[in-house]
C-alpha positions as CSV (number, residue, x, y, z in Angstrom):
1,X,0.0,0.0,0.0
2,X,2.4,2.5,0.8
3,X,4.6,1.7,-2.6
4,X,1.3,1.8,-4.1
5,X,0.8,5.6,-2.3
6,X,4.2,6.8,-3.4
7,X,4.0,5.7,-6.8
8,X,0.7,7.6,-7.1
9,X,2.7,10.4,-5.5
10,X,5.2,10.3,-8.3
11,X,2.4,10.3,-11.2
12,X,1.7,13.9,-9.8
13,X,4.8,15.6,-9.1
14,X,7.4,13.7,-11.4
15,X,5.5,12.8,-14.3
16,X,4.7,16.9,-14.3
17,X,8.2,17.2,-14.8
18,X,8.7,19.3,-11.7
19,X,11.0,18.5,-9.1
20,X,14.5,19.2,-10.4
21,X,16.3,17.2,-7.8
22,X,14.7,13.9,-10.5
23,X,16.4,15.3,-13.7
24,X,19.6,13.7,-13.3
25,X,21.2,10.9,-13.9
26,X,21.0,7.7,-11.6
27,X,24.9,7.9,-10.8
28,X,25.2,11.4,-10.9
29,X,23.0,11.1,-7.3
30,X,26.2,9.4,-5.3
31,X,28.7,12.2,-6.4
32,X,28.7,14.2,-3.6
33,X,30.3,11.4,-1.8
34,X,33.5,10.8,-4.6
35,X,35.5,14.3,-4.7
36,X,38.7,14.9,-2.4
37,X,37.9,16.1,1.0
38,X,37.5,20.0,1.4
39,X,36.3,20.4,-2.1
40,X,35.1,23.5,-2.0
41,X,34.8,24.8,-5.8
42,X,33.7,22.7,-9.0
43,X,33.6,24.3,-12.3
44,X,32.7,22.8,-15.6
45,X,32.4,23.7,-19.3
46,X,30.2,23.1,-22.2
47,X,31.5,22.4,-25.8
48,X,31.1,21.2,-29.3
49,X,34.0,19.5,-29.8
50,X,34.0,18.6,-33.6
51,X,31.1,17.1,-35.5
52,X,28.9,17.5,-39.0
53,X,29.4,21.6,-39.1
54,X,32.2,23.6,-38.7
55,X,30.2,26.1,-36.6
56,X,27.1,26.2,-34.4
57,X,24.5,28.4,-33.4
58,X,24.1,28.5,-29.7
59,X,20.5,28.0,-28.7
60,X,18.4,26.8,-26.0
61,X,19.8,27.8,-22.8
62,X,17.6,30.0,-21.8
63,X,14.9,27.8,-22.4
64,X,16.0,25.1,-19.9
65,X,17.1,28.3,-17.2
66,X,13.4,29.5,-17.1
67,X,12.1,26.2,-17.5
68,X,13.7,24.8,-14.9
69,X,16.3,26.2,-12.3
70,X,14.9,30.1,-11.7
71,X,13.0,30.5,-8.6
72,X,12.5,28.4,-5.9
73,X,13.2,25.1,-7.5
74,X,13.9,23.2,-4.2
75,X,11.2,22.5,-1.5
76,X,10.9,19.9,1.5
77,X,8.4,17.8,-0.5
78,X,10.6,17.6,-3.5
79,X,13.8,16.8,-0.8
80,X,11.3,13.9,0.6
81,X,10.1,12.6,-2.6
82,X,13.6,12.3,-4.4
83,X,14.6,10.8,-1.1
84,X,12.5,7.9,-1.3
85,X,12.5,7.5,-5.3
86,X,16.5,7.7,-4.7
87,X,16.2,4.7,-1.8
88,X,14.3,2.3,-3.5
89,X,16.1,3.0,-6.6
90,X,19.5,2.3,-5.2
91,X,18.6,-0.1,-2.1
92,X,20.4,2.5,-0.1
93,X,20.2,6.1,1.2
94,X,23.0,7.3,-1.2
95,X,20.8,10.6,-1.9
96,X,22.5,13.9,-0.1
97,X,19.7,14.9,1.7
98,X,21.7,17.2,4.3
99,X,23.0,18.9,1.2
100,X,19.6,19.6,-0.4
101,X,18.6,20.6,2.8
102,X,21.0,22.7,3.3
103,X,20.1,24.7,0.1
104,X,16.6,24.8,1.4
105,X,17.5,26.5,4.4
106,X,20.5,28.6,3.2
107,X,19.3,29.9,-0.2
108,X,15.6,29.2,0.5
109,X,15.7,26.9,-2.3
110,X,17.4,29.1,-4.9
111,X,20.5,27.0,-6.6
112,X,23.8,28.7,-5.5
113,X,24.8,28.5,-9.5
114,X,27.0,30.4,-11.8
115,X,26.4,30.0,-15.5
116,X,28.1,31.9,-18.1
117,X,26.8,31.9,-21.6
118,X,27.7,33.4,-25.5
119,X,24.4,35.5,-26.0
120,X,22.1,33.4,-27.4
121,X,22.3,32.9,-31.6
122,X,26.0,33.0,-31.8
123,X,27.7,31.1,-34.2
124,X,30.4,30.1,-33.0
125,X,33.4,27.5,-34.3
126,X,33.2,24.3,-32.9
127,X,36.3,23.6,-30.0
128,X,35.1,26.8,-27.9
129,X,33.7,27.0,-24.8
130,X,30.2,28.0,-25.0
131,X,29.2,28.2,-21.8
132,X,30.7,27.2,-17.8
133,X,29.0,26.6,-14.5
134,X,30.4,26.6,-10.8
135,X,29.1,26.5,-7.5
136,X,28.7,30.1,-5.5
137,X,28.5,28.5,-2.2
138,X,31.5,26.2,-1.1
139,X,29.4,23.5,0.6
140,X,27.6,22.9,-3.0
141,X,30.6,22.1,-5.1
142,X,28.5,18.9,-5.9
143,X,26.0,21.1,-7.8
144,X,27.8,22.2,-10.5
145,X,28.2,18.7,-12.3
146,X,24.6,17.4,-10.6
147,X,22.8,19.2,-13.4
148,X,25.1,18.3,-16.0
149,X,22.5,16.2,-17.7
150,X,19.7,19.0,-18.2
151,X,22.2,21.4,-19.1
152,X,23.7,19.3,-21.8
153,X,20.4,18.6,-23.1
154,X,21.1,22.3,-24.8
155,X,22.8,19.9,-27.5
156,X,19.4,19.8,-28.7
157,X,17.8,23.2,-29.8
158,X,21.5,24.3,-30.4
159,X,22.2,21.3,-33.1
160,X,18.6,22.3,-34.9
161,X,19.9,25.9,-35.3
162,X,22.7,24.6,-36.7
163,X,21.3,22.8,-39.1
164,X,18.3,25.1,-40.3
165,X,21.3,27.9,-40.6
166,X,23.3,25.6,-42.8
167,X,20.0,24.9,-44.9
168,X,19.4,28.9,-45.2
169,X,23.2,28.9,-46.2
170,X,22.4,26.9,-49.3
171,X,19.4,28.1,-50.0
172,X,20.7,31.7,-49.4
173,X,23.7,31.0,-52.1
174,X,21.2,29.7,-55.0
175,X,18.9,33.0,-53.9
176,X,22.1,35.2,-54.8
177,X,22.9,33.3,-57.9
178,X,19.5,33.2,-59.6
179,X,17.0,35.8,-57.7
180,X,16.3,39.4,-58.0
181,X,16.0,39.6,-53.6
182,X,16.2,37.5,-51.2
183,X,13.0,38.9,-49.6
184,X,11.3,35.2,-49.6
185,X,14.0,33.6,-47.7
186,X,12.7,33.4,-44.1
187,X,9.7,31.2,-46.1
188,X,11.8,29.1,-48.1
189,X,11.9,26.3,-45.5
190,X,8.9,25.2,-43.6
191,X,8.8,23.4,-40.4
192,X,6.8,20.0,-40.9
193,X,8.2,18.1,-38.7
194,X,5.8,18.4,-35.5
195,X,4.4,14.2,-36.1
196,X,7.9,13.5,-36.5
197,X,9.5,14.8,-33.0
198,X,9.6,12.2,-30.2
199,X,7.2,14.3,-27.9
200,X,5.1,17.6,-27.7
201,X,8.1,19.1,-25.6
202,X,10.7,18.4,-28.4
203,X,9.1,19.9,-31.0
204,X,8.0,22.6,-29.7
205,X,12.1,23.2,-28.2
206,X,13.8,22.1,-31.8
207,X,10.7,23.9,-33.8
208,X,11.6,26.7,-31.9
209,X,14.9,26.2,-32.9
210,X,14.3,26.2,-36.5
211,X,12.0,29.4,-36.1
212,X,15.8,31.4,-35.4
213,X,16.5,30.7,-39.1
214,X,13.3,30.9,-40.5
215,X,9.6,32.2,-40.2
216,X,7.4,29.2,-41.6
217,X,6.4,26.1,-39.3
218,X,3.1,24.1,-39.1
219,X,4.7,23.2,-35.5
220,X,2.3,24.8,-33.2
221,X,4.5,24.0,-30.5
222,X,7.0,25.9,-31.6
223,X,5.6,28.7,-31.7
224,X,4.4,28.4,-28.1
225,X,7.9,28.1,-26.9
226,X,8.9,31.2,-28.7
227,X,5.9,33.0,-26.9
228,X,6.7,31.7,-23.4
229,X,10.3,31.7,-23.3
230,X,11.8,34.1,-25.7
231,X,9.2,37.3,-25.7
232,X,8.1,36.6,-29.0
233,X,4.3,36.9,-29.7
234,X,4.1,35.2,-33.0
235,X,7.6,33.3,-34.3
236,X,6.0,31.5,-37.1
237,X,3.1,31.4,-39.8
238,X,1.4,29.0,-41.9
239,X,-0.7,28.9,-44.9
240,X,-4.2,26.7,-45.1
241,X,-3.0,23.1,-47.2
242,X,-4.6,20.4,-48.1
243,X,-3.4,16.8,-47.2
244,X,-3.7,13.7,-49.2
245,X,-7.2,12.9,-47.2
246,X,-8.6,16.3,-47.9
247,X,-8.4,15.3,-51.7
248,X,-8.4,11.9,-51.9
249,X,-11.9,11.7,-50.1
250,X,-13.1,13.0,-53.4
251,X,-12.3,10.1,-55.0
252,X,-10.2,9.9,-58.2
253,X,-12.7,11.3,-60.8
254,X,-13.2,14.0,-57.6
255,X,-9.4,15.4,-57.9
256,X,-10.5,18.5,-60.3
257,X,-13.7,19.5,-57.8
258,X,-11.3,18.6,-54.9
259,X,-9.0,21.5,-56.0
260,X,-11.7,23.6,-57.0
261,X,-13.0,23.7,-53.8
262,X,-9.7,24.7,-52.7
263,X,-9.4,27.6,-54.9
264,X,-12.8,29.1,-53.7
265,X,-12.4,28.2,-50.3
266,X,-9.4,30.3,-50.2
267,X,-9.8,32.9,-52.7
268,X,-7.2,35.3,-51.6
269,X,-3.8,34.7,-50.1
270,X,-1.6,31.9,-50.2
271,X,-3.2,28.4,-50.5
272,X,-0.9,25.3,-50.7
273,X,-2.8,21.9,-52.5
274,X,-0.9,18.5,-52.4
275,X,-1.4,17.2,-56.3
276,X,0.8,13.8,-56.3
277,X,-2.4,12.0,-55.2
278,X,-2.7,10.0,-59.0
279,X,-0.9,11.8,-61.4
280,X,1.2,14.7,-60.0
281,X,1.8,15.5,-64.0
282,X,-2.0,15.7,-65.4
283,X,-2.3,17.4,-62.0
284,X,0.0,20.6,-63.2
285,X,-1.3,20.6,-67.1
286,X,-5.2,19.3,-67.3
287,X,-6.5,20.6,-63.8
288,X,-4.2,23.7,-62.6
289,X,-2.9,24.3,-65.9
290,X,-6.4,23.5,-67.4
291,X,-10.2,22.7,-66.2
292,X,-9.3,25.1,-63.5
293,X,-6.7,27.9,-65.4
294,X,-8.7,30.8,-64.8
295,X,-9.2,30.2,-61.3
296,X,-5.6,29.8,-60.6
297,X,-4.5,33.0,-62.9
298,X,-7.5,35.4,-61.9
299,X,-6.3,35.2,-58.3
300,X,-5.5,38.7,-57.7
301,X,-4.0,38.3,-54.0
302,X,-1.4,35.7,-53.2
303,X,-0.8,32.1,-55.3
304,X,-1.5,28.8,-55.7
305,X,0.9,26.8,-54.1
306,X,0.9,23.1,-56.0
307,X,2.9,20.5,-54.0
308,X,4.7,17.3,-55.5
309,X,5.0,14.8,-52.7
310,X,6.8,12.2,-54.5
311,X,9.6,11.0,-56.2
312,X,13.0,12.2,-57.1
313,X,12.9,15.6,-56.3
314,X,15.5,17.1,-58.4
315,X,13.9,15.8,-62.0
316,X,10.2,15.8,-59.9
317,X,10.8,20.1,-59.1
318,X,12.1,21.0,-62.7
319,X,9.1,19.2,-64.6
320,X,6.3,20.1,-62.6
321,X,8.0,23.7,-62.9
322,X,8.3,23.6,-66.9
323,X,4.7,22.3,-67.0
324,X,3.3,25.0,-64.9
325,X,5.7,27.6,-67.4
326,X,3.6,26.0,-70.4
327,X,0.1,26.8,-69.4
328,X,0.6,29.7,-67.5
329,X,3.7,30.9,-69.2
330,X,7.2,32.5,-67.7
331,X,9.4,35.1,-67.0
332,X,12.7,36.0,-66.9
333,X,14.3,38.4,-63.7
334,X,17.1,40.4,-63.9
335,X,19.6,37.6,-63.7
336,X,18.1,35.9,-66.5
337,X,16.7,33.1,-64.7
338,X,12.8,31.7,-65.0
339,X,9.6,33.0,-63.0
340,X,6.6,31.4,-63.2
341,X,3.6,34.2,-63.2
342,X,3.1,35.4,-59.1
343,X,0.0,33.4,-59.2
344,X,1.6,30.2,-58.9
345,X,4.3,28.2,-57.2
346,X,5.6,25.2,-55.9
347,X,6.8,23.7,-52.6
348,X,8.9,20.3,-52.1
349,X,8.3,18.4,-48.8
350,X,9.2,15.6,-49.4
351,X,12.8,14.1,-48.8
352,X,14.4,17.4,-47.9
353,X,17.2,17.7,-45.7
354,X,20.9,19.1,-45.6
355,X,22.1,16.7,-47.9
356,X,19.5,16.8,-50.8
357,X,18.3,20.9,-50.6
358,X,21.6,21.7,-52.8
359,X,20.4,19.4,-55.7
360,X,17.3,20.1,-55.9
361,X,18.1,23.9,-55.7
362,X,21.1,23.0,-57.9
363,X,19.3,21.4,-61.0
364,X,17.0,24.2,-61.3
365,X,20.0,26.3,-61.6
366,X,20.9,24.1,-65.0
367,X,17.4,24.3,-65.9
368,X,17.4,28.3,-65.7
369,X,15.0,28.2,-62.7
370,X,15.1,30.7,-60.4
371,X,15.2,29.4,-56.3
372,X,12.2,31.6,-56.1
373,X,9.9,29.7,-57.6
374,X,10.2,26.9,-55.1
375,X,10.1,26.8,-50.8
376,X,10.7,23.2,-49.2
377,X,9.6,21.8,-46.4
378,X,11.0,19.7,-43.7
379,X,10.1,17.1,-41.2
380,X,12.3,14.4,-39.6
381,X,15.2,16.0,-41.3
382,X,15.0,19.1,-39.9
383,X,13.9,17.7,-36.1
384,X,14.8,14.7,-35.3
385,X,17.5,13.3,-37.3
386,X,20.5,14.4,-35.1
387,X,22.5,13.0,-31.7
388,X,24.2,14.9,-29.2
389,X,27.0,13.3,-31.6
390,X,25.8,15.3,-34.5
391,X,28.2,17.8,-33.1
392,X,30.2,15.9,-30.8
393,X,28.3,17.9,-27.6
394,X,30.1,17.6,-24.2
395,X,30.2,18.9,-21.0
396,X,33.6,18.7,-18.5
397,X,35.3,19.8,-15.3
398,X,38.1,21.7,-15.8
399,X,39.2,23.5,-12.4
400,X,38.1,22.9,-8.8
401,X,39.2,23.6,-5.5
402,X,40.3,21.5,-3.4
403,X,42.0,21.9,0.0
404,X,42.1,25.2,-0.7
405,X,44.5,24.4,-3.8
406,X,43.4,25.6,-6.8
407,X,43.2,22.6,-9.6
408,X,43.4,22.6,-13.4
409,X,41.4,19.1,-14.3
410,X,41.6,17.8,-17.4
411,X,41.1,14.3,-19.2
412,X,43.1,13.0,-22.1
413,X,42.6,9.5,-22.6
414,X,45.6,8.0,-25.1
415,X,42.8,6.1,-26.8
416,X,40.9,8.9,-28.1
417,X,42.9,12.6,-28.1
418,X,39.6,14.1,-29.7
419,X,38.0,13.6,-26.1
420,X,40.8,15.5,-24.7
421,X,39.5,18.4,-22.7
422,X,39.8,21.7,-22.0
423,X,41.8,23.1,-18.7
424,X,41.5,25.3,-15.8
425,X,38.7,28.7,-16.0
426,X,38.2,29.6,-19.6
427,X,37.2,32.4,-21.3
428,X,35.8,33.0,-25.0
429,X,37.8,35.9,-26.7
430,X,37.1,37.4,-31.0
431,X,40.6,38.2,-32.1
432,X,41.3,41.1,-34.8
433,X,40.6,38.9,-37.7
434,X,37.2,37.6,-36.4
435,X,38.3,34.1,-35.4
436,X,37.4,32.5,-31.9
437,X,39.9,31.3,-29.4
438,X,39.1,29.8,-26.0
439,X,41.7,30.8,-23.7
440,X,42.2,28.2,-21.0
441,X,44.1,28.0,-17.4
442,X,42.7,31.7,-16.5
443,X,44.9,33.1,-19.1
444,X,42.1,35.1,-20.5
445,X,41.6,39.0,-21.0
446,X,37.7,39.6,-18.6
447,X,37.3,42.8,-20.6
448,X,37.5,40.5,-23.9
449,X,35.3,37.6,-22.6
450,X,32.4,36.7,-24.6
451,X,31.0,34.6,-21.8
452,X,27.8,36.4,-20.2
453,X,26.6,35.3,-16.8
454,X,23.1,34.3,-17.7
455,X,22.3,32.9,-14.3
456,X,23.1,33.4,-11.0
457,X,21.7,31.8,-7.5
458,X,18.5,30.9,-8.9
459,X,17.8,34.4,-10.7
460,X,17.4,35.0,-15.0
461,X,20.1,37.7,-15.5
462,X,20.1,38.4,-19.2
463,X,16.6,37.7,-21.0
464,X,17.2,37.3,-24.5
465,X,14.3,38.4,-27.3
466,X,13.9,36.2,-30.0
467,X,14.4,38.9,-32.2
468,X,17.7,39.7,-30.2
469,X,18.6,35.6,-31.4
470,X,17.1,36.0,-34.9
471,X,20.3,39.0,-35.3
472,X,23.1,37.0,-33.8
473,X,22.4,34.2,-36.2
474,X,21.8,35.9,-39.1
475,X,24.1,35.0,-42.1
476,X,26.8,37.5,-43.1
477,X,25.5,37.9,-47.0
478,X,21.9,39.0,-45.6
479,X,23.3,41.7,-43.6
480,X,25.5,42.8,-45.8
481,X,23.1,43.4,-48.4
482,X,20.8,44.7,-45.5
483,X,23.9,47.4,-44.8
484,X,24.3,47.9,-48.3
């Protein structure tokens, strides 16, 4: 019965994701009992330490700051129900209940914490520090590396940044080659990937993430996130769409009334309308380009978006686009590259990742397509095809005190010199030629240190905007052509 009660227990507070003293891991519990005597100071640092890109786009701290260690975090309940989990979990009282306690009491349940962050939507080389933590209070030196396993879990939002940025890098290079502006860019890649994420949390953190990049998503979520954490009323927007069941319901003779009724559902604005359903080529020249021709060319606000969801998208993108140029005709822009009439476009969203957007983007290029014409979207790609190994994320000590000597702690196993890491405090410096260099051992300049302190005992110190983020990332050929 009284498992029975304490399990019930945990359904409530746990599974509500609330008590921080649970989001560690299982070892990670006994460590207050394994440094030297007289520790008194434990400082550790987060890095990407190699991986897919050369750079990443810090993202997502502040998210798990305000989600989880501001405020009052630790209470006696919490202190009793970790206690109990902890016991039946190890067979023994390992937990450090004194030392909880002691926070209670002390700090009334604030976390005697230093973190120091870049600012949030930096881009920054990989093999930099990119943010530290240590103790404030001498009798928590076990603190610091407790929470290593939420903090790390910035891997995440941070390694969707990076890749949406790398996608806008290619997309952004095809813009300058074959368009007139680059004024559709923020909607040239569109967040599908909500069904795809492994929860409700994790797409709305890595939508959100995506949403630095870009400004189209379908992933409500993130959206949410951007609202609630980052002072951003409205990140994202969408366009209504049809799905395969909105048409196919119709049945196959029903495909021409089934875009019809698209069309005069949404007269004006954009309207997307998937059209691989049968026959993704009579789609483009005996429906839109025919039957239906005057509704798709008399619209006189926004376009018809057709969608090919199917195939190989390189030779799928260019025909569907030289279809649509034969019934409704084309132009050429300044660079001498095709546009179909502003009535009508296309979006791929299927298969697009990293790996396949240069291509796609690339064959229309040979074809004398402009990138305008097209926007892609993304699902698993873009949200959930990535590790904390996608850019080699880790987390280290690399000075402590101890005894009152101070200590430079490093690892630097002879197996694996790529997991050698970092020593002593550190500090992020920009030198005159706009490379980064981590300065290790305290060697570092304060008045040049990049590193903000974000947090401290339990308080939010710097609030970053979303629009704040949206500038740090930004690629360098947008703002030059935004200065120019």
């Amino acid at each position: 019965m009284g498992t029975f009660v304490f399990a019930s227990k945990m359904a409530t507070t746990a599974a509500g994701g609330d008590n921080v003293l649970l989001v560690t891991d299982s070892y990670k519990v006994t460590h207050h009992l394994q440094y030297p005597p007289n520790t008194t100071n434990v400082y550790s640092y987060f890095e990407s330490r190699g991986g897919k890109f050369p750079s990443t786009v810090f993202f997502g701290l502040q998210y798990i700051l305000k989600r989880w260690l501001c405020g009052k975090v630790v209470t006696k309940e919490k202190i009793e129900e970790a206690r109990e989990l902890y016991e039946l979990h190890f067979g023994h009282d390992h937990f450090n209940t004194e030392g909880w306690n002691y926070i209670l009491e002390k700090h009334d349940g604030h976390l005697p914490l230093r973190i120091k962050a870049v600012p949030e939507g930096s881009v920054v080389p990989y093999k930099n520090v990119l943010f530290t933590v240590e103790n404030t209070d001498p009798k928590c030196h076990w603190l610091t590396n407790y929470f290593e396993t939420l903090l790390v879990q910035v891997w995440y939002p941070m390694t969707v940044a990076t890749n949406s940025r790398y996608q806008k890098e290619i997309i952004a290079k095809y813009m300058d080659k074959t368009a007139d502006t680059f004024d559709k860019l923020p909607f040239m890649l569109h967040d599908f990937g909500f069904r795809g994420s492994s929860s409700v949390e994790s797409a709305g953190i890595g939508g959100c993430a995506h949403l630095v990049n870009f400004m189209g998503t379908d992933t409500i979520a993130a959206i949410v996130t951007a609202r609630k954490f980052y002072a951003c009323n409205i990140a994202g927007f969408s366009i209504p769409a049809a799905e395969h069941s909105t048409i196919t319901t119709w049945g196959k003779d029903g495909e021409q009334a089934a875009f019809k009724n698209m069309l005069e559902q949404f007269p004006t604005g954009l309207v997307a309308c998937v059209s691989d359903s049968y026959n993704i080529w009579d789609a483009c020249e005996k429906l839109w380009g025919g039957a239906l021709k005057e509704l798709v060319s008399g619209r006189k606000d926004g376009a018809l978006v057709v969608r090919p969801d199917s195939g190989d998208p390189p030779q799928v993108v260019v025909k569907v686009l030289e279809i649509l140029s034969h019934q409704f005709g084309k132009v050429q822009n300044k660079k001498g590259y095709n546009l179909l009439p502003p009535f009508i476009r296309v979006i791929q969203g299927d298969g697009i990742s990293y790996e396949s957007l240069g291509d796609i983007l690339e064959n229309m290029e040979k074809n004398q397509w402009s990138a305008e014409n097209l926007a892609f979207g993304s699902g698993g790609a873009l949200l959930q095809k990535m590790d904390r190994d996608t850019q080699k994320c880790a987390y280290k000590c690399s000075y402590a005190v101890c005894n009152g000597k101070e200590v430079n702690v490093y690892k630097e196993p002879i197996t694996d010199l790529g997991k050698k890491s970092k020593k002593g405090r550190l500090s992020l410096e920009r030198m005159e030629d706009g490379t980064y260099i981590t300065k290790e051992q305290g060697t570092g300049d304060p008045k040049k240190d990049l590193l903000v302190t974000v947090f401290e005992n339990g308080k939010l110190l710097r609030d970053y905007t979303f629009d704040e983020i949206r500038r740090n990332a930004e690629l360098p050929l947008l703002l030059e052509r935004t200065q120019n």
